[in-house]
Structures are given as structure tokens and as C-alpha cells.
TORLOFI-183476 format. One record per residue: x, y, z of N, C-alpha, C, O in turn; residue in three letters. Coordinates in steps of 0.1 Angstrom, whole numbers, plus 5000, padded with zeros to 4 digits. Layout:
residues N
XYZXYZXYZXYZAla/...
//
This chain:
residues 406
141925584023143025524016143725424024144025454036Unk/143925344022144425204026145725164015145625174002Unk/147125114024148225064017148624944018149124934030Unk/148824854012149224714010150324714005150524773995Unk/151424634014152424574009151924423998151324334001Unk/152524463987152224303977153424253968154624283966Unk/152424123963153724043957155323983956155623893964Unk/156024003952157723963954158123973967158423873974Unk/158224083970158624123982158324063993159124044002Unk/156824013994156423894005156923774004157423704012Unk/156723743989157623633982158223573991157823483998Unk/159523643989161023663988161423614008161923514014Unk/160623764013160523744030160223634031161123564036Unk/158923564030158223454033159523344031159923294041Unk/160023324024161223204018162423234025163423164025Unk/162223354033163723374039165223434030166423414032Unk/164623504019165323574010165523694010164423754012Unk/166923784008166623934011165823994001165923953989Unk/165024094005164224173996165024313991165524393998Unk/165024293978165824433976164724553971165024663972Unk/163324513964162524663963161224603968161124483966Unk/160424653974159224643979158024733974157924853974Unk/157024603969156024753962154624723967154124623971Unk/153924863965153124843974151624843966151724793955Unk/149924873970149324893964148424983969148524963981Unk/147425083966146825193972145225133969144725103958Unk/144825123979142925123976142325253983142725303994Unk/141725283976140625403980141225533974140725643976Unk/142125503967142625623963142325693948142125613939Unk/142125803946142625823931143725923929144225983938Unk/144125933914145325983910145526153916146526203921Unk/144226203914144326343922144526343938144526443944Unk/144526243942144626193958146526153956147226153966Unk/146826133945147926043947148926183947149726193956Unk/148926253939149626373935149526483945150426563946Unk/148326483952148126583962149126603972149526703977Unk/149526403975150526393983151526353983152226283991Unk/151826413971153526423967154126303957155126303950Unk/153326233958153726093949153626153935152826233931Unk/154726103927155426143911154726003902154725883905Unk/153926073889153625903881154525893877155525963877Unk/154425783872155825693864155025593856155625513849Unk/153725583857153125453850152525543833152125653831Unk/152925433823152525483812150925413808150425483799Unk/150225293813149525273812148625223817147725163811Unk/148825233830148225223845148625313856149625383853Unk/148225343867148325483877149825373887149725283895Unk/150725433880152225403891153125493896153525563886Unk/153525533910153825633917154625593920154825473923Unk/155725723922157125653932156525813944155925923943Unk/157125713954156725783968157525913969158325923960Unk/157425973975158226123974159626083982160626133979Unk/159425983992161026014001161425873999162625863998Unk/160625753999161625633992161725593980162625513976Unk/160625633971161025613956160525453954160725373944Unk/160025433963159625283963158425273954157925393954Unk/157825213946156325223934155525193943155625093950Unk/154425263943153025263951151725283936151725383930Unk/150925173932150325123921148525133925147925053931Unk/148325213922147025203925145925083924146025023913Unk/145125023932144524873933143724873919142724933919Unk/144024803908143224803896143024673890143724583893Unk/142124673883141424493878141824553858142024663855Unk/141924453848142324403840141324333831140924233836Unk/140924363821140224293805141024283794141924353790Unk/140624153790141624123776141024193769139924223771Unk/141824243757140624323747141524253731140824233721Unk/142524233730143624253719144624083722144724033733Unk/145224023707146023933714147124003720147424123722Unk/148023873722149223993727149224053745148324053753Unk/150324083747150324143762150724283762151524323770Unk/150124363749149524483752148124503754147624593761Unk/147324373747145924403748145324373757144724263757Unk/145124463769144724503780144124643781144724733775Unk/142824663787142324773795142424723809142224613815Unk/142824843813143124853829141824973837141325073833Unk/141624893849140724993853140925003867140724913875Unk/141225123871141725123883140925273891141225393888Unk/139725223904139525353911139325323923139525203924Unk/138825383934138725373947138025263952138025213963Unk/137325233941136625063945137024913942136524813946Unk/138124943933138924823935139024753947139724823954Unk/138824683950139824633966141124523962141524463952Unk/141524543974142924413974143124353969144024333962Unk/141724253973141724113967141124133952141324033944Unk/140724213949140024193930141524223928141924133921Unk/142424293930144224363925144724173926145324103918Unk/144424153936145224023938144723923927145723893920Unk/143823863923142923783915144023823899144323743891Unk/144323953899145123983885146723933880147423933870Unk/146923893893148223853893148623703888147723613890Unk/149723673883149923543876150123433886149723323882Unk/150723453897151523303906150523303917150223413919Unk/149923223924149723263933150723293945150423363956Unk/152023233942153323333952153423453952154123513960Unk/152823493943152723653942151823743944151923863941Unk/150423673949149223723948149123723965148123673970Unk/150123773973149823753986150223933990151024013985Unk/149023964001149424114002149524114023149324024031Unk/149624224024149924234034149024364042148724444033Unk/148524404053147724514054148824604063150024574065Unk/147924734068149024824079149124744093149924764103Unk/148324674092148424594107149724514107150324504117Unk/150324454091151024334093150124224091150824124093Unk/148924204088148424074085148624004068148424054057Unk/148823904070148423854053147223824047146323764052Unk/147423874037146123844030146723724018147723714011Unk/145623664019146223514007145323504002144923404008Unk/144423533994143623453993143123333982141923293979Unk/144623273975144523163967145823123964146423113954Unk/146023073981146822993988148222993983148722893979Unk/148723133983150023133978151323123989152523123985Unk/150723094005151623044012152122884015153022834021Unk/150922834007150422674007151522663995152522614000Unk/151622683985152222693975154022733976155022693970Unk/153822833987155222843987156122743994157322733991Unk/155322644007155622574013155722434007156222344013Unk/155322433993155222273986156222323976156722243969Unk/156722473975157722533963156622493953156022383955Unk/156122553942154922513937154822653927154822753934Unk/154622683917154522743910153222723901153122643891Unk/151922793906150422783904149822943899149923053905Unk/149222923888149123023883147823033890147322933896Unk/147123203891145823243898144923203898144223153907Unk/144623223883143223203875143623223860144623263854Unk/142223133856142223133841142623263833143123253822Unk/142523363838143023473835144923493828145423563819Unk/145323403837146623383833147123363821148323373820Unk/146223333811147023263796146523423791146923443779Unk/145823513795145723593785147023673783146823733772Unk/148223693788149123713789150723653787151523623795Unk/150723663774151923543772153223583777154123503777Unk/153523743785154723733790154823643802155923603805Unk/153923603809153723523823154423403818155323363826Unk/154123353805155423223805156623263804157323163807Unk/157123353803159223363800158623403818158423313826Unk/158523473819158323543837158523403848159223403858Unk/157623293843157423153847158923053845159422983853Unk/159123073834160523013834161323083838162223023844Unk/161423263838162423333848162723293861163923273866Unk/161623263867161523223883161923103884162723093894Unk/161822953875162422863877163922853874164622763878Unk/164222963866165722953868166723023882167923013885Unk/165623103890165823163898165623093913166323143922Unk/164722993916164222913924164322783921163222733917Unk/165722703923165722583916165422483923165622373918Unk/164922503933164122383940162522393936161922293939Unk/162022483932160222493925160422443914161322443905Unk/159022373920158622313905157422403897157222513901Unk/156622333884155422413880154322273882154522163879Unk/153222333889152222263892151722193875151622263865Unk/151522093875151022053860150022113854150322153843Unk/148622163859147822253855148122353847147522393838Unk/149522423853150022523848151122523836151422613828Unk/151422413838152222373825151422343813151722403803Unk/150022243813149222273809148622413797148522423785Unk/148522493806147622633805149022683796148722703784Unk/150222693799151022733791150922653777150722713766Unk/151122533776151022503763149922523754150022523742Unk/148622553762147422573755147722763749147422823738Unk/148322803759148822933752149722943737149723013727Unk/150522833741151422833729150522833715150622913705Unk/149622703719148922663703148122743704147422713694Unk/147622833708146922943706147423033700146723123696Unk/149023043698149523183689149723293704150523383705Unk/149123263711149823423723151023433720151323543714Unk/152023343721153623333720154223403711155323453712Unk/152923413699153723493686153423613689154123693683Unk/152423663699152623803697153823923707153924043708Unk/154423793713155423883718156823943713157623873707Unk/156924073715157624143706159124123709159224093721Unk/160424113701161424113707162324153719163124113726Unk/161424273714162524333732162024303744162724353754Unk/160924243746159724183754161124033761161824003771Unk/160723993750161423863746162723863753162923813763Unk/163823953744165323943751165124023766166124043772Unk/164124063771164324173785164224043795164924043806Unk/163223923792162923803801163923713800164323643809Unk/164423703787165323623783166923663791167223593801Unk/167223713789168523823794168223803811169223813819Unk/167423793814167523813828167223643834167423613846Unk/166823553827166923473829168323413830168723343840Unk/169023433821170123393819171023423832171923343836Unk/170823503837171623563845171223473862172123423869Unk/170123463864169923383876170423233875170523173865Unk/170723163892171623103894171822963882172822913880Unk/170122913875170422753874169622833859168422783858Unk/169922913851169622903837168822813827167822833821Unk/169922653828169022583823167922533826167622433819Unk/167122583836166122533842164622613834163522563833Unk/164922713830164522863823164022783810162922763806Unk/165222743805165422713786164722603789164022583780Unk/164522483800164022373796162622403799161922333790Unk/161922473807160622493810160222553795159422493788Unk/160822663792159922713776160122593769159122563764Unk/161022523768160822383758159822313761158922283753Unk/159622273774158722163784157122223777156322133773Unk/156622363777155522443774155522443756154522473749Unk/156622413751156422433735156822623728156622673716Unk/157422693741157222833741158822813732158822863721Unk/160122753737160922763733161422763718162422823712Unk/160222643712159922593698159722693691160222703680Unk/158722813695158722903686159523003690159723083680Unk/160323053703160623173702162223163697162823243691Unk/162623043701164122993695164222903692164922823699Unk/163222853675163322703674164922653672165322533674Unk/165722763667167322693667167522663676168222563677Unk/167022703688168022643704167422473704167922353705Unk/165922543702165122383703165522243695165422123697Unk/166022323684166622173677167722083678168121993671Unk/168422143692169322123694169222013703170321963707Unk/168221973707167421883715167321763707167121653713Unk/167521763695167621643684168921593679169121513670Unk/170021643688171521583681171821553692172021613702Unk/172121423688172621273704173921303699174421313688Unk/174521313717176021343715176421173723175721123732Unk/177321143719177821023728179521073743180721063741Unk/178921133756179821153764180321043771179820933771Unk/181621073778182320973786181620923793181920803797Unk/180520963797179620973810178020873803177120843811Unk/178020843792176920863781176420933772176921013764Unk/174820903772174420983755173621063766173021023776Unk/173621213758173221323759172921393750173721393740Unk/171421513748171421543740172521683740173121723750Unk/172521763727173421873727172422013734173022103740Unk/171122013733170722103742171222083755172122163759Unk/170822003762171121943773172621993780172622053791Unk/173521973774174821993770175122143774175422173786Unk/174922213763174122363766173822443781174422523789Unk/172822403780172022433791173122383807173422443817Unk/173322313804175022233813175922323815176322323827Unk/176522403806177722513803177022583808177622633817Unk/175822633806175022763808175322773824175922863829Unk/174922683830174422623850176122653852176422743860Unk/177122583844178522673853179322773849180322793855Unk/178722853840178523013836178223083845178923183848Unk/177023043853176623133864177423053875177823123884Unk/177622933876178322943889179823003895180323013905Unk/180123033877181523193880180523323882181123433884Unk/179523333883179223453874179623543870180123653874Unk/179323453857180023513845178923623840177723603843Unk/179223743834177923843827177823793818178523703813Unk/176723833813175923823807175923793794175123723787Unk/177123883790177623893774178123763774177723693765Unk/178923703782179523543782178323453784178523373775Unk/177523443789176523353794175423363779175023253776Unk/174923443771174523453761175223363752174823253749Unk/176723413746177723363737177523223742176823163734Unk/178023153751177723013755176722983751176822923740Unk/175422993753174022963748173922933736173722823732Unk/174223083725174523033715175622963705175723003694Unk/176322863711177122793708176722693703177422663693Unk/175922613704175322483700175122503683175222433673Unk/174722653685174622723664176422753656176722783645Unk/177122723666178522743661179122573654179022463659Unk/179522613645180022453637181722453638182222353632Unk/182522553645183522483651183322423662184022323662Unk/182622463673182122393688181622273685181922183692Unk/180922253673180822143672181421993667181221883669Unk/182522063659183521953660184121983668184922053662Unk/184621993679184921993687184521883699185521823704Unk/183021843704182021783704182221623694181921503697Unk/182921663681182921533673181521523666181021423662Unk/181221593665179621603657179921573640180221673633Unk/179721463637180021423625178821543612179021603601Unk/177621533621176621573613176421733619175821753630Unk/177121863609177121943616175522023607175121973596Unk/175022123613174322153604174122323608173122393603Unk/175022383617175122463617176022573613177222533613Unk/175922723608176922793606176722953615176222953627Unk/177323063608177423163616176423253610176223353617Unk/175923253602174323293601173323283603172323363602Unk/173423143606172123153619172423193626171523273628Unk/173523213636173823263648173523403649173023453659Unk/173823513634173223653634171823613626171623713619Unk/171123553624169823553622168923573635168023653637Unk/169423493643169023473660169023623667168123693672Unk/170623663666171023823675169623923666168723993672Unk/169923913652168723983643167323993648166824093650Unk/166823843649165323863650165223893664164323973665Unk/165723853675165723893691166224013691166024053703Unk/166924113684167624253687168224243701167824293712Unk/169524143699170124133710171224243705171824273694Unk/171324293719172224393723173524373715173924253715Unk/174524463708175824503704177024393709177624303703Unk/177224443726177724373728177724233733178724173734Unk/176224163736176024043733176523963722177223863721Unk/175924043712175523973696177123943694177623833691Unk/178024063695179524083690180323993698181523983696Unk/179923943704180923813720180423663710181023573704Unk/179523663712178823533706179923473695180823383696Unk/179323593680179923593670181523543670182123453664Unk/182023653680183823593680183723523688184823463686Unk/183323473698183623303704183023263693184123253688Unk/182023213682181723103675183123113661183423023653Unk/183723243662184823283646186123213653186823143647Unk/186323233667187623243674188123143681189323113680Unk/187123073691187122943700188422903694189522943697Unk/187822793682188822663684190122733681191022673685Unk/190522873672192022923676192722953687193922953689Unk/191422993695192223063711192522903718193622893723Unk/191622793718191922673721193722633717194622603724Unk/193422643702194622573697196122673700197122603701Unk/196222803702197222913703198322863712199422923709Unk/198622803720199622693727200822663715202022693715Unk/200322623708201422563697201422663685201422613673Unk/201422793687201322893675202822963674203622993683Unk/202922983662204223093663203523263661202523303656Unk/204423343667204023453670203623583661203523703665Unk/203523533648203023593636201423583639200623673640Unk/201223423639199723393641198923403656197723383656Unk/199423433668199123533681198523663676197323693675Unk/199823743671199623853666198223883658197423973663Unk/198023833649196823803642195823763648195023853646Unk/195323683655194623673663194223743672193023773671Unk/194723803681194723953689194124063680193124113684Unk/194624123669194324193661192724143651192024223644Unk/192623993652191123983645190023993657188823983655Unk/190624013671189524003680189924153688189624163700Unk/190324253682190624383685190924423704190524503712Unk/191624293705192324283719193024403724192924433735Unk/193724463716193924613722193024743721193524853724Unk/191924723717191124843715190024833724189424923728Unk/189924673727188424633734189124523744189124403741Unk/189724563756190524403766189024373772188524263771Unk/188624463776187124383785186624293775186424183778Unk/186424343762185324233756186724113757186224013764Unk/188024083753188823983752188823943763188523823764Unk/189123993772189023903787187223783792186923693799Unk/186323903780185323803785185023683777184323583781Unk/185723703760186123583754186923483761186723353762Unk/187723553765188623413770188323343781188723223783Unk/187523413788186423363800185423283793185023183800Unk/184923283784183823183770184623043769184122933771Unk/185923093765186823003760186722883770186322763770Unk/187522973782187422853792186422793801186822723810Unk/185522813800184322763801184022643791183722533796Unk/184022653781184022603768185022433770184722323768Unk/186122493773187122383774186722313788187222203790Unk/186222343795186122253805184922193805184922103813Unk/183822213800183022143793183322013784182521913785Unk/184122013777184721953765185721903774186221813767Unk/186021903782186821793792185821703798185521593794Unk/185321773808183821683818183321613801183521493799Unk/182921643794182521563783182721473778181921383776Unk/184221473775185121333769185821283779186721193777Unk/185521323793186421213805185721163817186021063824Unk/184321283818183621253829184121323844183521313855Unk/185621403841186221443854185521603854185521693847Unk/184821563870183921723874185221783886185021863895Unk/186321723882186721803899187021953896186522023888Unk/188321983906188722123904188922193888189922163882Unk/188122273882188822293871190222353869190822433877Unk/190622323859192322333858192222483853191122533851Unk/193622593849193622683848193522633831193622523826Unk/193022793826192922783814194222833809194622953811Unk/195122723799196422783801196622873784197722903780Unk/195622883778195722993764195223113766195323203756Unk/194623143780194023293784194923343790194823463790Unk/196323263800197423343807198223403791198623523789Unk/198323283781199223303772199023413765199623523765Unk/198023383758197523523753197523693756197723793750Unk/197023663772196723753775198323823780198423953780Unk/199823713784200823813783201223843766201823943762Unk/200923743760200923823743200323953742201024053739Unk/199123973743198324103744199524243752199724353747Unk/199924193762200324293774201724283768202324363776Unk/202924233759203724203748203724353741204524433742Unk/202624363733202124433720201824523724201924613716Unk/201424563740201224743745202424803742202224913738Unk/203324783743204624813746205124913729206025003729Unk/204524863719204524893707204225043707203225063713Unk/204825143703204225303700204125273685204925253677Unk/202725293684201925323669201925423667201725463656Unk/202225493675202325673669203525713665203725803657Unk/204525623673206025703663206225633656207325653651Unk/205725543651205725443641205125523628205725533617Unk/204225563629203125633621203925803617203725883608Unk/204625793627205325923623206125943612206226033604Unk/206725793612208025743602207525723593208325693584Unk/205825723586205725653574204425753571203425713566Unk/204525873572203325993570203025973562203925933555Unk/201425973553200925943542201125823534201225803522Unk/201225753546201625563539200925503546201625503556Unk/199625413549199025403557199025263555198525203565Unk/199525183545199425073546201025043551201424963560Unk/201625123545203025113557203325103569204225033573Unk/202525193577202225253587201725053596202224983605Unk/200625043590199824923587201524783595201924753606Unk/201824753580202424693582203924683591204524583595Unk/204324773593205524833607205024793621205624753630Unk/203724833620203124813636202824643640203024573650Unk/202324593626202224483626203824393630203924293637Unk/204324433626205624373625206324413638206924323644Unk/206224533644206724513655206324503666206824553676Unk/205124423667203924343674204424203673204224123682Unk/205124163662205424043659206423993668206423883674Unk/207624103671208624133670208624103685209524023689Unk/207624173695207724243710206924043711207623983720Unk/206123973707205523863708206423753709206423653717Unk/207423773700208923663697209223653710209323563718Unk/209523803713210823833724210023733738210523643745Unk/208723783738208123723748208423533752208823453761Unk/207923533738207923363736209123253740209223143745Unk/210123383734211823323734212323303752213023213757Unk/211523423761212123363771212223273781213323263788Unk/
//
């Protein structure tokens, strides 16, 4: 039995980045070898072990057949004669196909140090398109390594996947697990422009992709509204902002108040696309629900400066700001992101951003309206619930004035 350190982890070291899990690979082993000594499976459809005292995954050395479309259709074959390098040959990047032995030596052997030194993103072998998650995985990494580029070959090979249909067979939650975590690394639009660049984005979110077709005219010049996007997205993460905000932004370009906003004479979007999108991706609750009220809410929370305190009130209560402050604090984090876009937009000024001054306002309107007891309110009006209803409303209105007045 022989153990190899592989993939990311060397990655990561090699580039001078910290490594947070390290995984390893077993040759000569088999599963009754694996359990003997203590190692727990965890693999559902390949032999994967967590070690008994680090919990680290130790993966038995195994080779790979297409059998099925799709990136379930795989047979795996994994026993004591595998070696290293046939485990390595299976892997997508060659930055990732580099292993390590007990000595500490590297094993490369399709030059994934050469590769990491040119920043270079090179797929293995032909083997690579039989797997269509390798493209979102491939744009994951470019949003995560914003100085790599993708070797053309491999851009290539990706589009020959696309028009092959692999693309369609990936399943949603496949989809939002690469997606979602793209989002989240440092330069995002780098992610959304590569699946475009490959033709993958066209099918998996042709709404995002059409957004690539509406010329906006900025202070700065013409731009397209993807572009735009993907812009907001890059200084989302440079708050980092979670995830539930950094989605909602993305799909904004499907919102048709943002877009006049923008000045977009020719709007062509509404708020059903936008749940057609959360729908067919089975994006998460509170993703889908942030999106939705930044695309219902924006340009109110925008305009609430010059509101009188009936219509605060209302507003707070249509975005259930006292039942849910995290999710409202992360709207109004949307919001202002939003507005400062739409400044750099129509003036060209990138400096300090200014405070966002309808998220202080609001947010002491919100902290106003705690002050309200709905329960002795509700005391006064037993079995009147629209009573009940309208008293709380009113003296929400009431605690809002006082605020405003002083």
C-alpha cells in the first residue's frame, strides 16, 4: 500500500496559497484493506474513506469509462493495480493531476507545474468532455484564480461539449452547487463570462445570456448590460457580500425596475422570469426570496428619502423587516450596491463609495416600530383581527412620525 498526496492541495501549495483540506490517494490497496485499518467509507460510488484520526478523504487509486450521457454515466474501477499515474490521467486540469509520493517527490506527469507557471488552465486528456460538470468546475476556478487564463484547446473542447448536448444533461442541483460557489469566489464575472465564452451559459441561463444583447450607453461609454452585471457581481464580492446578495444582484438584469433605472427604453423583462430562473435551477428559499424583493423593492428603498411615514411603514411591513432583519439588512446591502453602480454608471466616478443614506434611514424607521407592543394592542381588540391589524399599523405609523419629526 502506497499513499499519495493529490490534486488541489498541491495546487494551492505550489501557487503559494493556504491549503485548507488535503486529499490523498491509496494504491495497492483494497476496501477490506481499507477498513481493516480503521478508515470509515463515505464514497457512494467509488471506494472514499475518511482516515480514522484526521478525517482527511483517502480515495482509492481508480480509472473511469464513459458508459451513459451525462456526469453520472460513469463506471469506476478501482483495485490494487491501478497506479498513480492511470488515477492521474482521470482528472480534468492538468493543475490538478499532480501527486506527490511518501518521499515528498512530485509526480507530474502532464505538466501541470509548467501550466501552473504560465497560470494556464489545460485540460488532461480527451477524456475530459465526457464530463460536463468539468465546465462550471472550469469556470469555478477562473473566478477563483483571476490571473489564469484557459488554454484555447480547451475552450475549444468545451464548446464541442456544449453542441454535443453534455450540458443538457446536467441536473439542477449539479448546476446551482457550481454555480453558488462560483459566485462566491473573488472575481465572479470571470465564471459567467467563461460559460458564455464556451456557449455553456446559453443553455444553462439563456436569460443571463441575453443580456449580452442590450447596449447600455455609460458616462464612461457603451456597454453591454451583461457586462454591467457581472461588474456589480466583482464589487459584491469585494464587500463580501453572501451569497443570498451576490445571487439577487446577478439576477437583476431580469428585473424591469433596475432597468429603468439604467434608462433602458426597451425593457423586456419582468418578475417571472426571474421565478422561472429560481424554478428551473431550484435555487434555495432564501436566495430565490432576496432576489424577488430586491427586483419588487429596489427602486422604493432607493426613492424612501422623500417618503412620508405611512409609506416607510408599508414598505417595512411588505419586506417583513421585523420578522426577518437579516434578510432586510441583506436587501439593503443589494440596494446599495445597486446605487453605486448606477452612479459609476452615469458619472464614471469609481472613488470612495458614499454611505448609502436609505439603509441608515430605514433601518432607524425599522428600530422606530420595535418599540410598538403588538400584544397589548391585540389585547384591546380580542376577536377583531383586522382591528388588531389596523391599531398596530397605526401605531407603527405613529412611533415613525415621531422619529421623522425630530
Amino acid at each position: 500500500m502506497e499513499i499519495y498526496e493529490v490534486g488541489g492541495c498541491l495546487r494551492d501549495e505550489l501557487l503559494g496559497l493556504a491549503v485548507k483540506d488535503r486529499d490523498w490517494v491509496v494504491v495497492g490497496a483494497t476496501v477490506q484493506q481499507m477498513l481493516e485499518a480503521g478508515f470509515k467509507p463515505v464514497g457512494k460510488d467509488f471506494p472514499v474513506f475518511l482516515h480514522p484520526k484526521t478525517q482527511e478523504e483517502y480515495a482509492l487509486a481508480r480509472t473511469e469509462r464513459k458508459t451513459a450521457a451525462g456526469y453520472h454515466g460513469f463506471v469506476f474501477h478501482a483495485d490494487p493495480s491501478v497506479t498513480v499515474v492511470e488515477d492521474l490521467a482521470r482528472r480534468d486540469l492538468t493543475v490538478n493531476a499532480i501527486a506527490r509520493d511518501p518521499q515528498g517527490r512530485l509526480i507530474d506527469p502532464f505538466g501541470g507545474q509548467a501550466d501552473l507557471q504560465a497560470r494556464v488552465f489545460r485540460h488532461v486528456s480527451p477524456a475530459f468532455a465526457e464530463d460536463p460538470v468539468r465546465i462550471l468546475r472550469l469556470a469555478r476556478f477562473m473566478a477563483r484564480f483571476e490571473h489564469f487564463t484557459v488554454a484555447p484547446e480547451t475552450l475549444a473542447l468545451c464548446r464541442q461539449m456544449v453542441a454535443a448536448g453534455e450540458v443538457d444533461a446536467l441536473v439542477p442541483e449539479r448546476v446551482w452547487q457550481e454555480l453558488s460557489r462560483g459566485l462566491m469566489e473573488p472575481k465572479p464575472s470571470r465564471m459567467i463570462m467563461t460559460l458564455l465564452h464556451c456557449g455553456a451559459l446559453q443553455r444553462l441561463l439563456p436569460e443571463l445570456a441575453a443580456l449580452q444583447a442590450v447596449e447600455l450607453t455609460a458616462a464612461s461609454g457603451t456597454v453591454d448590460l451583461l457586462t454591467h452585471i457581472t461588474q456589480l457581481l466583482d464589487r459584491a464580492a469585494q464587500v463580501q457580500a453572501p451569497l443570498t446578495v451576490r445571487y439577487a444582484l446577478m439576477m437583476q438584469g431580469l428585473s424591469q425596475p433596475y432597468l429603468l433605472q439604467l434608462k433602458i427604453s426597451s425593457v423586456f423583462s419582468d418578475i417571472n422570469l426571474l421565478r422561472g430562473v429560481c424554478k428551473r435551477l431550484r435555487v434555495p428559499a432564501e436566495c430565490r426570496d432576496l432576489a424577488l424583493l430586491l427586483a419588487k423593492e429596489a427602486s422604493n428603498i432607493h426613492a424612501c428619502l422623500e417618503w412620508e411615514a405611512t409609506a416607510i411603514v408599508q414598505l417595512l411591513e411588505r419586506c417583513d423587516a421585523l420578522r426577518k432583519p437579516e434578510r432586510f439588512a441583506q436587501l439593503l446591502q443589494a440596494c446599495a450596491l445597486q446605487a453605486q453602480a448606477i452612479q459609476v454608471f452615469t458619472t464614471s466616478e469609481v472613488g470612495q463609495p458614499q454611505a448609502y443614506r436609505p439603509a441608515g434611514h430605514l433601518q432607524a424607521a425599522l428600530q422606530a416600530i420595535r418599540a410598538v407592543d403588538a400584544g397589548a394592542i391585540a389585547a384591546r381588540y380580542i376577536g377583531q383581527p383586522q382591528r388588531i391589524k389596523q391599531a398596530v399599523h397605526a401605531a407603527r405609523v405613529a412611533c415613525v412620525q415621531e422619529k421623522l419629526e425630530r
